[in-house]
N, C-alpha and C positions, 0 to 999 in steps of 0.2 A: 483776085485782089478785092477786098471790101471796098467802101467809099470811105470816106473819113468820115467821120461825127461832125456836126455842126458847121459844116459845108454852109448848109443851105443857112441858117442864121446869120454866119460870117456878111453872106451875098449880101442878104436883105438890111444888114446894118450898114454895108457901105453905103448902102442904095439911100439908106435914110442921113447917112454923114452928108451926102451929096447932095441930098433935095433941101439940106436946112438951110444949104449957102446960095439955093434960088432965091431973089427976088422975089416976095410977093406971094411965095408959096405958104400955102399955112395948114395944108391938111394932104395926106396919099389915100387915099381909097380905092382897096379890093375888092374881090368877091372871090369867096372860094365857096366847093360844093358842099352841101350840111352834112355829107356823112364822113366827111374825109378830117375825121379826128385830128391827126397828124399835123397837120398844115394848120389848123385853126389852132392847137397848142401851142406850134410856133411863133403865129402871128399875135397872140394873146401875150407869149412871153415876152414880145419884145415891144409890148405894150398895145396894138392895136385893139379898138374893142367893136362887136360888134351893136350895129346902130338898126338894121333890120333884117329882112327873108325874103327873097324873092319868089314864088311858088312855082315849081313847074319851068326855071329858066334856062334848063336844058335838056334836049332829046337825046337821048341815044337809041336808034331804033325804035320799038317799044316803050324802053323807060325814059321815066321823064324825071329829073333830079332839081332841087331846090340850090338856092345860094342864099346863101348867108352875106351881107354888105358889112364891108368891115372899113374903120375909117382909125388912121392915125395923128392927131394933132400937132402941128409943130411950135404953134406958137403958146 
């Protein structure tokens, strides 16, 4: 059985329904890795944008992969 479509967007909008009605919050900030396409379209569609790169901020054995800082606005 496949997954459903837009699963993972549904999650992340609740996520953002529920951080507007904190107190005092005014921004969510991720980081995903810069090659992983996928996730960064995501985050992009439902408005986060990215603000910088971090080089090198993770190992895996051998390689070492970048991230991307992504930051969403709420106010």
């Amino acid at each position: 059985m496949l997954p459903e479509k837009g699963i993972g967007k549904s999650l992340i909008q609740e996520l953002i329904n529920k951080a507007k009605h904190c107190e005092g919050l005014e921004q969510i900030n991720l980081t995903v890795i810069s090659n992983n396409n996928a996730a960064k379209r995501l985050y992009e569609a439902i408005g986060f944008v990215t603000y910088g790169t971090e080089q090198n901020a993770l190992r895996n054995g051998c390689q070492y992969f970048d991230e991307n800082l992504m930051v969403l606005r709420l106010i």
